[in-house]
PASEBA-1860 file (N, C-alpha, C; in nm, 3 decimals):
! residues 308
1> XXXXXXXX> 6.455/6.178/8.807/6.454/6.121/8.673/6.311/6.083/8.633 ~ 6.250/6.123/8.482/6.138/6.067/8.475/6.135/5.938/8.400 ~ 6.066/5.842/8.376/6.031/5.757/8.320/6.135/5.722/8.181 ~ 6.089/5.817/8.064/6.167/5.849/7.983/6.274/5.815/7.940 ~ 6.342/5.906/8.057/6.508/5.939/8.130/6.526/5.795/8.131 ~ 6.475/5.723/8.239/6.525/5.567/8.318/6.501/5.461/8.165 ~ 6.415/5.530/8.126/6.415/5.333/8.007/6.521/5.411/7.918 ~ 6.526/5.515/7.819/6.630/5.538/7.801/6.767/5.494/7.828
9> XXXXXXXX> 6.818/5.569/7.891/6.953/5.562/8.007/6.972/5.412/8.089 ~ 6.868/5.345/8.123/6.892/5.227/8.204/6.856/5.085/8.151 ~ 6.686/5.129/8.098/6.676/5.002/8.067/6.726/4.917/7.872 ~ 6.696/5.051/7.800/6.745/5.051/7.643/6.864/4.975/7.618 ~ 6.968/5.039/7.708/7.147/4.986/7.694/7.137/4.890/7.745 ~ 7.034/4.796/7.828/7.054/4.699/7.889/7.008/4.579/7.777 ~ 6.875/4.605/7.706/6.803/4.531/7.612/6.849/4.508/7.492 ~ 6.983/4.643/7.455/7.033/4.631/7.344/7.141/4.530/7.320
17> XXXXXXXX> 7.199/4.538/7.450/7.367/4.431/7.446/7.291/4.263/7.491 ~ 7.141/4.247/7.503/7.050/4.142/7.488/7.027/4.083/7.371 ~ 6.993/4.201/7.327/6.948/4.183/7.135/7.100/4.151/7.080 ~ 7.204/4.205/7.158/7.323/4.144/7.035/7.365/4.034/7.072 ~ 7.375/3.997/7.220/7.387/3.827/7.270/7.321/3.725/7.152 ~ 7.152/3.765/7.179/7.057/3.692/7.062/7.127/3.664/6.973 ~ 7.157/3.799/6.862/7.187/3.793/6.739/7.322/3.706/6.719 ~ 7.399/3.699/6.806/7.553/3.668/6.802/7.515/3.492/6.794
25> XXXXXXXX> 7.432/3.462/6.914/7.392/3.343/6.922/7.381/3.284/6.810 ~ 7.283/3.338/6.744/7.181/3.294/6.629/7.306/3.256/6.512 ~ 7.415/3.355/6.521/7.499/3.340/6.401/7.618/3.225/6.432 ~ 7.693/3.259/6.565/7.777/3.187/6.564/7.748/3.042/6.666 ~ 7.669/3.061/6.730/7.624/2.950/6.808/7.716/2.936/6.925 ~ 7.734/3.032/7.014/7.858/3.087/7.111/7.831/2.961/7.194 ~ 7.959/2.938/7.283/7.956/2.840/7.424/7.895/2.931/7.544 ~ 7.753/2.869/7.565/7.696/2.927/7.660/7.674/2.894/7.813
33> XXXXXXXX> 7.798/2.764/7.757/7.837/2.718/7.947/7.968/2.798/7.965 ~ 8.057/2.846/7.873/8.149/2.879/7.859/8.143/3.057/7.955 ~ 8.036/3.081/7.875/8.011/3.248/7.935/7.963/3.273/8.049 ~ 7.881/3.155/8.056/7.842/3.104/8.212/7.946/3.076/8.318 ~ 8.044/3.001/8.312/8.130/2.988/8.373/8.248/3.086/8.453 ~ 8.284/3.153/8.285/8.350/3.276/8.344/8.241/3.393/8.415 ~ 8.159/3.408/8.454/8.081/3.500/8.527/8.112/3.406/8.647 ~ 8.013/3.324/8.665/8.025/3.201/8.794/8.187/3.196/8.868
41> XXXXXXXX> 8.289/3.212/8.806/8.367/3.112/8.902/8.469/3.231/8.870 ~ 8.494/3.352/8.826/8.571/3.439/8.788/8.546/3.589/8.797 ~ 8.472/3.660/8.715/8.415/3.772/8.723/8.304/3.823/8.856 ~ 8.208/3.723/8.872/8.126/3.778/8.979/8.214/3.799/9.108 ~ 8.280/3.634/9.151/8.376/3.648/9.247/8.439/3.760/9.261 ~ 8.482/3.847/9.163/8.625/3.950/9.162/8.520/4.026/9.183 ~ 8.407/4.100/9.116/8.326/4.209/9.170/8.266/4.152/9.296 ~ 8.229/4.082/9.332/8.200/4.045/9.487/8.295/4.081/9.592
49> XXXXXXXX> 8.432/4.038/9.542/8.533/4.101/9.655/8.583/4.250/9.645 ~ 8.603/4.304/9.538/8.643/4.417/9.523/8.486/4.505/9.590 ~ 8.381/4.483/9.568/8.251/4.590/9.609/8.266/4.575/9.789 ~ 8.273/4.466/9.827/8.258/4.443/9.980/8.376/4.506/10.064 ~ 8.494/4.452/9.996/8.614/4.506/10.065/8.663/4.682/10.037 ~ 8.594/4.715/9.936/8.577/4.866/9.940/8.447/4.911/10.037 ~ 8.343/4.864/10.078/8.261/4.952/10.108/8.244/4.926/10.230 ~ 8.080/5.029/10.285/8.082/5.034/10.416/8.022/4.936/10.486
57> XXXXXXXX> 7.967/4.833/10.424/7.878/4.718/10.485/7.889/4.683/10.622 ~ 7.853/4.691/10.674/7.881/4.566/10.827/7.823/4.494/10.851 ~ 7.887/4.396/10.937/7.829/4.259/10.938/7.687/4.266/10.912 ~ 7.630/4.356/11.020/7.456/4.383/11.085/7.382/4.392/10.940 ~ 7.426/4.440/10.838/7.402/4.497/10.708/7.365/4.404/10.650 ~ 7.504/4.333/10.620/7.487/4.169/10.553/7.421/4.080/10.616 ~ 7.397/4.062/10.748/7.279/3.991/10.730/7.152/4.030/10.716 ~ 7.121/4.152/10.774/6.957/4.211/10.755/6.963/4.217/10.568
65> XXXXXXXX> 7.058/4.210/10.507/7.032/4.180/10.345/6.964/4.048/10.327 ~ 7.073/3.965/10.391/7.020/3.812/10.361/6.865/3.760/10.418 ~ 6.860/3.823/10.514/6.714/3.841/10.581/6.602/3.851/10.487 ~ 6.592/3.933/10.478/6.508/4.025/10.374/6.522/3.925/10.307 ~ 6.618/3.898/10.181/6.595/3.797/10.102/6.510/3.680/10.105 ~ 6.569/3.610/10.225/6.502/3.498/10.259/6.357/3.502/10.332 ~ 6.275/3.627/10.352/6.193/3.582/10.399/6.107/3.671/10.289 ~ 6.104/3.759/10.196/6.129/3.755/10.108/6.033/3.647/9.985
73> XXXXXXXX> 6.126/3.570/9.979/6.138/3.469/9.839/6.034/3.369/9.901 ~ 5.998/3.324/10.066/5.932/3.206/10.111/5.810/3.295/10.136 ~ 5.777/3.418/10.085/5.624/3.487/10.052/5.590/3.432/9.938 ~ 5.679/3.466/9.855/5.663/3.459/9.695/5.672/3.279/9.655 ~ 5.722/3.197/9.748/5.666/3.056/9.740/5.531/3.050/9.808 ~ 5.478/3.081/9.881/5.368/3.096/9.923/5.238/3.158/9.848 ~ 5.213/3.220/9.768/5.195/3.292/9.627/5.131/3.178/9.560 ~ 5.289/3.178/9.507/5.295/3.060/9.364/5.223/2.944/9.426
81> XXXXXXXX> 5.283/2.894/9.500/5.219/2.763/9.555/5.030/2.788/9.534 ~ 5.022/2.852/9.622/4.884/2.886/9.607/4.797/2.887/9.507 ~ 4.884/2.924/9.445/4.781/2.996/9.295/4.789/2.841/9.191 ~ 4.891/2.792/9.177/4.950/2.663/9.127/4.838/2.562/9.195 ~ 4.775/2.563/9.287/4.726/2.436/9.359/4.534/2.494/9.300 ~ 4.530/2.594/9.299/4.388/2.680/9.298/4.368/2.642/9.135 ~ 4.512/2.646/9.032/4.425/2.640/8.905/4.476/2.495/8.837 ~ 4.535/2.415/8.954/4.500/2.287/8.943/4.617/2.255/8.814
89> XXXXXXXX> 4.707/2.302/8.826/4.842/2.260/8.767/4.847/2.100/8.814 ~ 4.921/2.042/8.693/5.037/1.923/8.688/5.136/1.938/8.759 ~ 5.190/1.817/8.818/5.309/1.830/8.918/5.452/1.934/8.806 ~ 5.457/1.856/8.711/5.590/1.955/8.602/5.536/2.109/8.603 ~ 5.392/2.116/8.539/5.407/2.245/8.518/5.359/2.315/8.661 ~ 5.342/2.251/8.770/5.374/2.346/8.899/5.496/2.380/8.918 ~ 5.565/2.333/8.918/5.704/2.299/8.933/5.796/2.422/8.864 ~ 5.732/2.436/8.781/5.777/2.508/8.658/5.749/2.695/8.716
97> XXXXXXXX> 5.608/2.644/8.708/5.521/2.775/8.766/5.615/2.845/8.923 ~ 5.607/2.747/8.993/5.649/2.837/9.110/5.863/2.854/9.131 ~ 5.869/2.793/9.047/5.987/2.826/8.984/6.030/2.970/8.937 ~ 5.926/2.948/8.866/5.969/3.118/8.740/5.900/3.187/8.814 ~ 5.865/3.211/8.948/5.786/3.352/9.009/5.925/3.370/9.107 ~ 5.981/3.262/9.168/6.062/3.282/9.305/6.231/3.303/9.290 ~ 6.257/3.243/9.146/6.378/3.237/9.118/6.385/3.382/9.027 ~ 6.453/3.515/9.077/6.490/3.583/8.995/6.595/3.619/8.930
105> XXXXXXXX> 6.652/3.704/8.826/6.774/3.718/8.723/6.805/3.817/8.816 ~ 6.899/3.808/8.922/7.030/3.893/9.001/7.086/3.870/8.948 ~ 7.163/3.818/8.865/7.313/3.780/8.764/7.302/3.904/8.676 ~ 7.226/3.791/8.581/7.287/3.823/8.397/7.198/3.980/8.349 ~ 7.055/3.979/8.480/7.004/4.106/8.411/7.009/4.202/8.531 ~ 7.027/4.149/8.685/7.040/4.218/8.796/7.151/4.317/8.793 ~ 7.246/4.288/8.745/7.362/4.331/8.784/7.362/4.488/8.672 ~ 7.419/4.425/8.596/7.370/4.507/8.510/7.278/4.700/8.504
113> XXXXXXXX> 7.188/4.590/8.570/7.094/4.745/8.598/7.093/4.828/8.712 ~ 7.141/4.737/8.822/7.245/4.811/8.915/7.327/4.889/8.951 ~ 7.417/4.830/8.832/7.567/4.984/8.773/7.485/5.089/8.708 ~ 7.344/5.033/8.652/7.360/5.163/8.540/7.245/5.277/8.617 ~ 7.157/5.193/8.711/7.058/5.231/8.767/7.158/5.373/8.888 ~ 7.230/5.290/8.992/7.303/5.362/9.079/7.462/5.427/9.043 ~ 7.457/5.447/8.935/7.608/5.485/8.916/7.620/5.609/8.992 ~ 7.771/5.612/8.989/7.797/5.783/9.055/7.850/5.714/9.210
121> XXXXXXXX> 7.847/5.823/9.302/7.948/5.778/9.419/7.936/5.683/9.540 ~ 7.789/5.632/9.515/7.712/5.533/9.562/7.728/5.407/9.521 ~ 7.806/5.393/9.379/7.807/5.274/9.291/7.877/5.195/9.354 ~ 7.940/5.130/9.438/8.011/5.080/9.545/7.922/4.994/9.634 ~ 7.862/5.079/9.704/7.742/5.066/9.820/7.695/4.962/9.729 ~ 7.611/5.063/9.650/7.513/5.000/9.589/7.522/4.846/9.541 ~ 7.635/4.838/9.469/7.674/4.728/9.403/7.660/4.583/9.518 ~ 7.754/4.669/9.633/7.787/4.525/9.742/7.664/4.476/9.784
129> XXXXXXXX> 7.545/4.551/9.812/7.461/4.570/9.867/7.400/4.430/9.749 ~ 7.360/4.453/9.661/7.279/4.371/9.573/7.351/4.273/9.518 ~ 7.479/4.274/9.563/7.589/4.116/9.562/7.586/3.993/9.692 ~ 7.542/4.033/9.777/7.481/3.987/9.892/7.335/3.920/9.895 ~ 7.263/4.040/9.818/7.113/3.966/9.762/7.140/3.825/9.663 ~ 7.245/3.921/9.598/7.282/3.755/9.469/7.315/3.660/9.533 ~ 7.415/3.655/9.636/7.482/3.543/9.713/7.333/3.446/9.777 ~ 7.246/3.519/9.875/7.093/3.480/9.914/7.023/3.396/9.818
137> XXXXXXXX> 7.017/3.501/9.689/6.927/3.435/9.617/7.029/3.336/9.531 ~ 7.138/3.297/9.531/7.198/3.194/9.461/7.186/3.054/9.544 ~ 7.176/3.083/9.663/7.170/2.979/9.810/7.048/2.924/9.795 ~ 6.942/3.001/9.791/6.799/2.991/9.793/6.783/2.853/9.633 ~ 6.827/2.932/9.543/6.814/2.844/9.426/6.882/2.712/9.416 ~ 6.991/2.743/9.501/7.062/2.556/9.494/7.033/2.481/9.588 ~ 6.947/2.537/9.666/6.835/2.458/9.821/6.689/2.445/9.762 ~ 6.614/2.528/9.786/6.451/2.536/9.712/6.458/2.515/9.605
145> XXXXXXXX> 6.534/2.581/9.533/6.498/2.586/9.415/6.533/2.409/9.308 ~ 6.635/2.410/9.364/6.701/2.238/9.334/6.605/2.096/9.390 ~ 6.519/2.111/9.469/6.425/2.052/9.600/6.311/2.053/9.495 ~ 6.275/2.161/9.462/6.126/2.163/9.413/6.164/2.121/9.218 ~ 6.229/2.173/9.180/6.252/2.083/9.030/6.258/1.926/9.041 ~ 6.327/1.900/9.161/6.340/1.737/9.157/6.275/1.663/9.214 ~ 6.149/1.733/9.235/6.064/1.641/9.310/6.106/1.545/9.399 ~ 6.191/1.583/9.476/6.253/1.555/9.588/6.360/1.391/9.519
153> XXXXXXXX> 6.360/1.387/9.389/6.481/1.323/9.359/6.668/1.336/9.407 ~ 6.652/1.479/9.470/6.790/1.530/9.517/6.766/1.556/9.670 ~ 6.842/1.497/9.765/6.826/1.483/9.874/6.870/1.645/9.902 ~ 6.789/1.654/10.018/6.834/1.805/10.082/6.940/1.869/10.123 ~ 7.028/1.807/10.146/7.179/1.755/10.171/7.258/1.798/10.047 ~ 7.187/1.742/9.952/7.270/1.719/9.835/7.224/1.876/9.794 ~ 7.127/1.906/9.753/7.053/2.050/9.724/7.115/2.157/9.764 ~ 7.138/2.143/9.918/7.196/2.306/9.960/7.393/2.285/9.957
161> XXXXXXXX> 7.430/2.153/9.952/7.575/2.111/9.946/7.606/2.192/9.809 ~ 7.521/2.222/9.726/7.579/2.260/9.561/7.617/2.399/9.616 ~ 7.519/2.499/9.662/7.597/2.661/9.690/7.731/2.622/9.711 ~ 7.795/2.533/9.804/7.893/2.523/9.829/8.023/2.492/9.728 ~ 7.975/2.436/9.635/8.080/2.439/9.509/8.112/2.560/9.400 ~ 8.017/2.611/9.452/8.035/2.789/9.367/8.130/2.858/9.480 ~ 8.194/2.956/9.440/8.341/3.046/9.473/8.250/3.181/9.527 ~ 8.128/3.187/9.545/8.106/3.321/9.575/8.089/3.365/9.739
169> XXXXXXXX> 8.042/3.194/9.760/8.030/3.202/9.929/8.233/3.234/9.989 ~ 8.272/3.173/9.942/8.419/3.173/9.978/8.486/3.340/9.970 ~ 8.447/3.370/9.847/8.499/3.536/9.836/8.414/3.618/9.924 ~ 8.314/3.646/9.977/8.213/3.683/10.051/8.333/3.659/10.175 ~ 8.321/3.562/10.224/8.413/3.527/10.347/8.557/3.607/10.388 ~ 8.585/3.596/10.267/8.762/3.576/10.249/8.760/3.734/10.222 ~ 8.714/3.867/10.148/8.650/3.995/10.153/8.652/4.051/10.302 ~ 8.559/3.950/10.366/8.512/4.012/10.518/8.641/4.029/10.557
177> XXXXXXXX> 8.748/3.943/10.598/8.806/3.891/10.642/8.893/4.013/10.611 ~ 8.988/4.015/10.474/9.066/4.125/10.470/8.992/4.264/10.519 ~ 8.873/4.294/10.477/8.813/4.412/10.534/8.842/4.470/10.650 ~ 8.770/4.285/10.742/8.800/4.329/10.849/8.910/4.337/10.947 ~ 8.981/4.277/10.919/9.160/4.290/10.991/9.216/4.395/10.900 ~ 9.178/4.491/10.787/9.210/4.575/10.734/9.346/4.524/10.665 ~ 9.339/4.419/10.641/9.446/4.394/10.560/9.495/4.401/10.407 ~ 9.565/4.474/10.365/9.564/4.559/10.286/9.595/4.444/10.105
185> XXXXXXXX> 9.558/4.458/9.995/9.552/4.438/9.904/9.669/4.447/9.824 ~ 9.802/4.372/9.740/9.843/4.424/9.643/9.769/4.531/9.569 ~ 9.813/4.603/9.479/9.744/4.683/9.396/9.735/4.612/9.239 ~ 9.831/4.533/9.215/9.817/4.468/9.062/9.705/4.376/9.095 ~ 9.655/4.271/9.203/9.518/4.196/9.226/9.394/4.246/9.278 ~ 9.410/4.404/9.268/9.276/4.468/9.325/9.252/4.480/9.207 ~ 9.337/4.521/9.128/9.329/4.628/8.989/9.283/4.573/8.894 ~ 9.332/4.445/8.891/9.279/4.334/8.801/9.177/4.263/8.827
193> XXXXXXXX> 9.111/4.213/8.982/8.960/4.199/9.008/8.873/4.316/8.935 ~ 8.949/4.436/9.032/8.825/4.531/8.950/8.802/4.541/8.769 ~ 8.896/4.490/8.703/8.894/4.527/8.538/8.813/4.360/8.565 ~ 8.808/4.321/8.623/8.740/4.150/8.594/8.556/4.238/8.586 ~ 8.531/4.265/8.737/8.378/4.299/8.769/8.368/4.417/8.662 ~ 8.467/4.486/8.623/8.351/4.588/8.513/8.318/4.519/8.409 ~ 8.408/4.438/8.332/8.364/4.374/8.238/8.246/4.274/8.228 ~ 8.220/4.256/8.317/8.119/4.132/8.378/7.903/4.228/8.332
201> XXXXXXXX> 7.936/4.359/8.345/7.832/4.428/8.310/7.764/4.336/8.125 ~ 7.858/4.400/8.061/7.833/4.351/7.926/7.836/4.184/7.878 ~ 7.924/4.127/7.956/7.920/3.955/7.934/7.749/3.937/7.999 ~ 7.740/3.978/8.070/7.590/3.919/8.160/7.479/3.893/8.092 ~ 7.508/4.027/8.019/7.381/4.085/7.905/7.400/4.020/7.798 ~ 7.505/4.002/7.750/7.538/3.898/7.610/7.515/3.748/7.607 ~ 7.496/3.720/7.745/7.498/3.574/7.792/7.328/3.573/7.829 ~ 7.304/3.652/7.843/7.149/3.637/7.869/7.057/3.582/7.726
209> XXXXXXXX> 7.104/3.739/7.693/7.082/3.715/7.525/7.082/3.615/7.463 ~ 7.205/3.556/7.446/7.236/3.427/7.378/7.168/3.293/7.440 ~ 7.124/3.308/7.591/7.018/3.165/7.688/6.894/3.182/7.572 ~ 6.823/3.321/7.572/6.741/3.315/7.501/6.697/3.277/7.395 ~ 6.796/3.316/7.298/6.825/3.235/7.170/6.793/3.112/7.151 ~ 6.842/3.050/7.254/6.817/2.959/7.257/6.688/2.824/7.321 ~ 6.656/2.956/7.390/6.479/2.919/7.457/6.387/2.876/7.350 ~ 6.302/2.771/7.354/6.199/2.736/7.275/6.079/2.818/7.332
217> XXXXXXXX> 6.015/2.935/7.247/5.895/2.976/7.313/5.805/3.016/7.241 ~ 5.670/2.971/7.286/5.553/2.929/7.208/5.467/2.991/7.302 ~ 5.404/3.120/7.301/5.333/3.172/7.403/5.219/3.139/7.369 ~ 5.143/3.054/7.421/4.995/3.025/7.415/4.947/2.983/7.570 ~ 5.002/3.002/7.679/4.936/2.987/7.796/4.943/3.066/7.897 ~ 4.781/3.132/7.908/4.739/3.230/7.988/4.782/3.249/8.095 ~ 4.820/3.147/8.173/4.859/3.148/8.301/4.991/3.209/8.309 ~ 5.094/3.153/8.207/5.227/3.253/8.219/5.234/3.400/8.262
225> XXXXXXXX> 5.119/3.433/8.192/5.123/3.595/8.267/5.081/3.613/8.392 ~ 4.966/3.501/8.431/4.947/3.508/8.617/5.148/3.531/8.667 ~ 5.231/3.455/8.650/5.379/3.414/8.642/5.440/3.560/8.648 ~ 5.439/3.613/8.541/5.475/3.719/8.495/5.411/3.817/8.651 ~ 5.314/3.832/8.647/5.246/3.942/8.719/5.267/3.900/8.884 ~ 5.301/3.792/8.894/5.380/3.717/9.060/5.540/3.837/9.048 ~ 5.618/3.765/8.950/5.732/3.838/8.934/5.770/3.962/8.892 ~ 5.670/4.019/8.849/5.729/4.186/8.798/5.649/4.294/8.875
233> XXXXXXXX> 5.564/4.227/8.890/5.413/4.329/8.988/5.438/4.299/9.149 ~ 5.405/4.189/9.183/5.384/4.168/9.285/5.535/4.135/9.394 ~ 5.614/4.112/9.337/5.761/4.078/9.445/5.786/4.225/9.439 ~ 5.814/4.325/9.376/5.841/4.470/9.402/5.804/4.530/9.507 ~ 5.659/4.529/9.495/5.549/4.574/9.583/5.561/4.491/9.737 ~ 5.594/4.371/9.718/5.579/4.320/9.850/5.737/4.358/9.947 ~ 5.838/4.341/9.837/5.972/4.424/9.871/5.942/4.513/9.903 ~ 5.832/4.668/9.882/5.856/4.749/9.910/5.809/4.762/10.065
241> XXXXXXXX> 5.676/4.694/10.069/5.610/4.690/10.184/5.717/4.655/10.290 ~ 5.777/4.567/10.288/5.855/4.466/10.400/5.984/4.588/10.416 ~ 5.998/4.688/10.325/6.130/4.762/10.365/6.058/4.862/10.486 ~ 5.936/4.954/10.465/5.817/5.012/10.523/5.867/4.927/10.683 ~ 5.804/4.830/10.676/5.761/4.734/10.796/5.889/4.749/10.886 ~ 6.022/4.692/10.829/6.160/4.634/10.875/6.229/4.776/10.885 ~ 6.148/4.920/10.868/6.256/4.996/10.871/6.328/5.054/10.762 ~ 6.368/4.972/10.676/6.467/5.002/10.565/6.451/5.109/10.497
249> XXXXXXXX> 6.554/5.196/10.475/6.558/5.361/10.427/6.667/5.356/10.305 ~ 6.648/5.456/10.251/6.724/5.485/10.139/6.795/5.425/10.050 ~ 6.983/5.403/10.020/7.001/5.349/9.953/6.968/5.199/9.949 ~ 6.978/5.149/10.058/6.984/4.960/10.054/6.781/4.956/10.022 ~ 6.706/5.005/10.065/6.596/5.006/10.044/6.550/5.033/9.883 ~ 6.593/5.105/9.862/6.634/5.111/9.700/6.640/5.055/9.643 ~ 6.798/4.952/9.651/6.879/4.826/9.542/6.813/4.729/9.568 ~ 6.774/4.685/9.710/6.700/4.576/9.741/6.571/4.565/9.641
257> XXXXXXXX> 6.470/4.663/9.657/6.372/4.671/9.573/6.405/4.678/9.408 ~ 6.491/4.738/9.377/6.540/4.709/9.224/6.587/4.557/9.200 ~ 6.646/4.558/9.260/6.766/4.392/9.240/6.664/4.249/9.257 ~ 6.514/4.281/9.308/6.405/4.167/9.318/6.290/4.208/9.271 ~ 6.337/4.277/9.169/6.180/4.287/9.070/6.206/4.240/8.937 ~ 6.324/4.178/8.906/6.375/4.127/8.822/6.324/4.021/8.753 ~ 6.328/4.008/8.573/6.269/3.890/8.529/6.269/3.742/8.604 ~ 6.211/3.639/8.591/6.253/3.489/8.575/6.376/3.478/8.563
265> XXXXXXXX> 6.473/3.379/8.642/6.566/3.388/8.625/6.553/3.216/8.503 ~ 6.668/3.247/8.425/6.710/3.108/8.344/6.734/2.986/8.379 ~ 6.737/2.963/8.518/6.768/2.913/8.559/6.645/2.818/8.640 ~ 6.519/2.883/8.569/6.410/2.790/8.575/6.415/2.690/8.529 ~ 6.424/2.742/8.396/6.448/2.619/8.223/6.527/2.513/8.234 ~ 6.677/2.580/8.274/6.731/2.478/8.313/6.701/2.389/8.410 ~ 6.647/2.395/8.505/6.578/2.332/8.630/6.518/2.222/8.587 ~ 6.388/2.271/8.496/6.312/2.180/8.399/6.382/2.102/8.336
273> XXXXXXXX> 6.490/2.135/8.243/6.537/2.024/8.167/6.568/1.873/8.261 ~ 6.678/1.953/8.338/6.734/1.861/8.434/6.649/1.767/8.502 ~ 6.561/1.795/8.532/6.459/1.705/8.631/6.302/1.665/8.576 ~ 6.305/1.672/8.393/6.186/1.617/8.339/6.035/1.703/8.354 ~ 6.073/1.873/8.415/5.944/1.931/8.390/5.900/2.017/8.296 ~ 5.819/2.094/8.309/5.727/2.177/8.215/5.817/2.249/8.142 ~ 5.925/2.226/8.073/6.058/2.305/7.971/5.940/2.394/7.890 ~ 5.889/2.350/7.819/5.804/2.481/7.755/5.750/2.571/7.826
281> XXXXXXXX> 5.692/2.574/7.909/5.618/2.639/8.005/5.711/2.737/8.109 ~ 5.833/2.691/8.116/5.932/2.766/8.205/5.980/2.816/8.125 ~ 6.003/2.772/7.993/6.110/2.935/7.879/5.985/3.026/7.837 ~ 5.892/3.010/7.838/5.784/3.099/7.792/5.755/3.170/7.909 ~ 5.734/3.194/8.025/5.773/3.269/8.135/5.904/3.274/8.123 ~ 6.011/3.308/8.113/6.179/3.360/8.120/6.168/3.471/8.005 ~ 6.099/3.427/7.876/6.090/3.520/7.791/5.990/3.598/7.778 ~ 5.894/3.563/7.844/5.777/3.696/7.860/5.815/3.787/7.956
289> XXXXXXXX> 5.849/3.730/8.083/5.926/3.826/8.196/6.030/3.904/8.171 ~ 6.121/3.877/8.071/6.209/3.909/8.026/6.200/4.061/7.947 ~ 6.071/4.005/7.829/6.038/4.148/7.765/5.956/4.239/7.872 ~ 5.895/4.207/7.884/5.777/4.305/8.013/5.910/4.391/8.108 ~ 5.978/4.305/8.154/6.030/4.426/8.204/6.051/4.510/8.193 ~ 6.124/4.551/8.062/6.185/4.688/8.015/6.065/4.795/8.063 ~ 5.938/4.727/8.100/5.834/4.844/8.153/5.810/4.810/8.288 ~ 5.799/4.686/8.320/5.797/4.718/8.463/5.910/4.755/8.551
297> XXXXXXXX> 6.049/4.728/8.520/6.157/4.763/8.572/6.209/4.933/8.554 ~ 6.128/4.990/8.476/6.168/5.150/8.442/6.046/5.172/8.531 ~ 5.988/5.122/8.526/5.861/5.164/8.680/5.908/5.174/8.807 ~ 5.983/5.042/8.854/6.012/5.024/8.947/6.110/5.139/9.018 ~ 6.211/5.145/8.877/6.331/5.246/8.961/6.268/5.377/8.946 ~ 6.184/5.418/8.860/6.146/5.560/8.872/6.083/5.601/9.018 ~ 6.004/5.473/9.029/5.942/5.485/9.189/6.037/5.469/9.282 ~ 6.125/5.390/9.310/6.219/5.371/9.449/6.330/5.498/9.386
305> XXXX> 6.363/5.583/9.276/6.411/5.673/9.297/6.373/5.801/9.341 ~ 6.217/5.834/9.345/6.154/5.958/9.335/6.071/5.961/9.504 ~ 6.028/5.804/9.502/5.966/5.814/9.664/6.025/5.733/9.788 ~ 6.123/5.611/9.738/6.189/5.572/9.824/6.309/5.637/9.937
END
């Protein structure tokens, strides 16, 4: 596929059902905990179990995923940190800063480009494969990521205890489990998970859309793009290296590298609100990362499709 082909075909349909989230926002002023929710505690769950308990994963798999992830994301704190301390950031807008480089969009824009990136008879693989990354990087964000917004106002305890109130670690489990005793599925609750996870493509994107909408952003600080160029340039590249290093071949080497070159996740902003930091400074990285991609992310897959 050339370039072209991929923003076309992958990234266009992804930006467009963005632009109508926006627009929908703007008009009707949608419930955007509401859309949030049903992804969170409904839809992801059902594509989480239906991708795992169809495919070939094994254990060894799922964790060298989670691996990767996690060592991974504590480069890309290492980075930020760095660069944050060198140009002599404020505690908020550090906070902010190494936020929006480490926390990426596996949800609302990951997913998404996943189905459309790997479709065809791989779409399975593929999918479970970068639902596992989500599970990592959802863990990562309600531990680090919860730790460093609160300036240690939220005990560590309390920080990584939150993954635990989300349904995805549980379906992950409870997946293995039938997988692995091969225990077999009604067909009316497979059938209906799976009509849950396809639909979940287009809510993601509409729900993204509509966060945005609602972002205050005022681009006047240079450094956001240092931000930008942590998250769209540099986590790809260092993903790619570490697949090189660790071995990693083909498809999972692939999704992995697609599924973490992904904008800022939203979930910066919110971070900020919650815990009194740099809110301007974290939606203005979510929405610069956000647009840039459509070019660095048609980069990315053209490359992990043509040389990976």
């Amino acid at each position: 596929m050339n370039l072209l082909h991929i923003f076309v075909n992958i990234l266009l349909p992804t930006f467009i059902l963005i632009g109508g989230g926006f627009m929908l926002q703007k008009k009707f002023s949608l419930s955007i905990q509401t859309m949030t929710r049903l992804q969170i505690y409904f839809m992801i769950p059902s594509l989480l179990f239906v991708n795992i308990y169809k495919s070939s994963l094994s254990g060894e798999m799922i964790g060298s995923i989670a691996a990767f992830g996690v060592v991974l994301f504590f480069f890309m704190v290492m980075f930020s940190t760095g660069a944050s301390k060198l140009l002599r950031f404020n505690r908020p807008k550090e906070k902010a800063f190494v936020n929006s480089v480490v926390l990426v969009n596996q949800a609302n824009f990951g997913i998404p480009v996943i189905a459309l990136a790997f479709a065809g008879e791989h779409a399975a693989t593929a999918m479970s494969i970068h639902m596992i990354s989500l599970m990592t990087g959802n863990f990562l964000t309600n531990s680090f990521g919860l730790y460093n917004a609160s300036s240690s106002n939220l005990s560590g305890k309390d920080a990584v205890m939150n993954v635990f109130k989300l349904p995805m670690i549980y379906m992950i489990i409870l997946s293995l489990v039938f997988k692995g005793f091969k225990i077999p599925v009604p067909g009316p609750i497979i059938q209906s998970m799976s009509v849950a996870g396809t639909g979940l493509v287009a809510l993601a994107l509409l729900t993204l859309g509509a966060q945005l909408a609602e972002t205050k952003v005022r681009i006047k600080e240079p450094s956001l793009y240092l931000s930008n160029f942590f998250r769209l340039m540099v986590a790809p590249l260092l993903a790619f290296g570490m697949t090189r290093i660790a071995g990693i071949e083909g498809l999972m080497a692939q999704v992995l590298i697609v599924g973490l070159a992904g904008p800022s996740a939203i979930n910066s902003v919110l971070l900020a609100v919650e815990f009194d930091g740099d809110v301007a400074y974290a939606s203005e990285t979510v929405f610069t990362s956000t647009v840039l991609s459509a070019l660095s992310v048609t980069t990315v897959i053209y490359f992990v499709l043509n040389y990976v």
